[in-house]
VMD Tcl script that draws the C-alpha trace (Angstrom):
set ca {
  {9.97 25.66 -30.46}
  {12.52 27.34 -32.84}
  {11.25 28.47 -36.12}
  {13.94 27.92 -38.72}
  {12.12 28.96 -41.75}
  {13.17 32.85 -42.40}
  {11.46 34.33 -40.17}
  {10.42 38.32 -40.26}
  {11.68 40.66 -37.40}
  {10.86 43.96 -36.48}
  {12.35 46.86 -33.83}
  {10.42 45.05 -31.05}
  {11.49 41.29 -31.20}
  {15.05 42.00 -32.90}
  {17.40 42.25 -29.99}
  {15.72 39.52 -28.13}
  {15.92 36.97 -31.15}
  {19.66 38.00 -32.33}
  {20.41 37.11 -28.35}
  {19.56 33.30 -28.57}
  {22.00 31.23 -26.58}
  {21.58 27.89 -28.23}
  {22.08 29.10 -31.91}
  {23.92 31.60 -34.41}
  {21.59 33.72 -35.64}
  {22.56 35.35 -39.64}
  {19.99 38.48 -40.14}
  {19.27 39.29 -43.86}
  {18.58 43.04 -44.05}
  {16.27 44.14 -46.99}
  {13.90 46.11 -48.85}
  {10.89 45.56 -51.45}
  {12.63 47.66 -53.92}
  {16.03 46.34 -54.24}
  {16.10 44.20 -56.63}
  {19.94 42.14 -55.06}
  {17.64 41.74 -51.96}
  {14.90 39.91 -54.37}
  {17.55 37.73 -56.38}
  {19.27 36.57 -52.76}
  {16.01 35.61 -51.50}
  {15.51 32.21 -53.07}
  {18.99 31.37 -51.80}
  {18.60 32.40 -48.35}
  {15.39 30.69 -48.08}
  {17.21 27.69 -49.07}
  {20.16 27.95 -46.86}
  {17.54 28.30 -43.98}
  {16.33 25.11 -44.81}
  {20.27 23.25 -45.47}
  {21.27 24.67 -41.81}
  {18.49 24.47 -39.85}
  {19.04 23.32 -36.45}
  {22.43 24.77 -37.12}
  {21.62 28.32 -37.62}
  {18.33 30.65 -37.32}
  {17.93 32.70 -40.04}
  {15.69 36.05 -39.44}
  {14.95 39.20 -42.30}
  {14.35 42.66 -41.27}
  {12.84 45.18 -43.70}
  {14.91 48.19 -43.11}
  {11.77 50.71 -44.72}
  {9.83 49.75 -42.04}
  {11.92 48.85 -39.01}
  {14.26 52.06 -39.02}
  {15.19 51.82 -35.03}
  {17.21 48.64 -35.90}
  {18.60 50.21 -38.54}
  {20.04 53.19 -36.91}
  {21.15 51.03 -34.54}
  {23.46 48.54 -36.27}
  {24.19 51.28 -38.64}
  {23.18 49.85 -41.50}
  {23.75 51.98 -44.67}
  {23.66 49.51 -47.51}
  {21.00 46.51 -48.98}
  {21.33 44.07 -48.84}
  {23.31 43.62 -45.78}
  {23.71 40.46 -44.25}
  {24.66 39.66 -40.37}
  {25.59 36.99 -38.34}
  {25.50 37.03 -34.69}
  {26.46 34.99 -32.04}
  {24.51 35.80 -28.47}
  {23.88 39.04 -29.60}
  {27.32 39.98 -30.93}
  {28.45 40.59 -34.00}
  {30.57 37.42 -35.75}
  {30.67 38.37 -39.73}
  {29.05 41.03 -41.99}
  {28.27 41.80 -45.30}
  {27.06 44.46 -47.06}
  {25.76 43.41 -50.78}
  {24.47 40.49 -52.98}
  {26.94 37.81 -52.84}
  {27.69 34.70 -53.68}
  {25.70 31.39 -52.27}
  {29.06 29.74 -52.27}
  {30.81 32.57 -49.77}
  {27.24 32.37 -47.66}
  {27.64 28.59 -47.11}
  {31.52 29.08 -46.28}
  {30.50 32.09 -43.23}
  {27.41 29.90 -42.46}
  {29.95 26.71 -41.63}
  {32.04 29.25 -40.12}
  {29.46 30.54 -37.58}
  {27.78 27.48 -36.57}
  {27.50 25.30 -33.68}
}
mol new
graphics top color blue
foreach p $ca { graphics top sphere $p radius 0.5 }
foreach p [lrange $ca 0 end-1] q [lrange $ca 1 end] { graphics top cylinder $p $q radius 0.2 }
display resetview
């Protein structure tokens, strides 16, 4: 069963969830001390729940879960990903606006 509520990753279980072949998956990349990733978290929680079944939605704290990080070289929070069987489909690197989230959400999904 997919969960569609925001759902926390981590350097173990991040490459294998971004890879899911039925679904878009948009990654919100974040930390307890920014305070944009604090104000955008009400509205991503919400757009999780206006395009579920649509797309998953998935948070990584980049304090803890540097690997990931590194990998996707992330160097600014909030950063926000979409991804489309584990590739890359739209990026964004600070707070933005819900409107221009919903417009790349109906982009990216099915």
């Amino acid at each position: 069963m997919i969960e569609w509520k925001a759902k926390e990753l981590d350097n173990k279980n991040f490459f294998q969830e971004i890879e899911h072949p039925g679904y878009p998956v948009f990654v919100d990349f974040w930390a307890a001390w920014c305070p944009p990733c604090r104000m955008m978290d009400p509205v991503i929680e919400e757009l999780a729940e206006e395009f579920k079944e649509k797309i998953m939605v998935r948070k990584l704290n980049t304090d803890l879960h540097r690997t990931v990080v590194n990998k996707l070289n992330i160097s600014g929070i909030p950063t926000y990903i979409i991804f489309n069987k584990g590739k890359e489909v739209w990026r964004n690197v600070g707070a933005i606006s819900k409107k221009k989230l919903i417009e790349a959400f109906q982009r990216c999904a099915n």
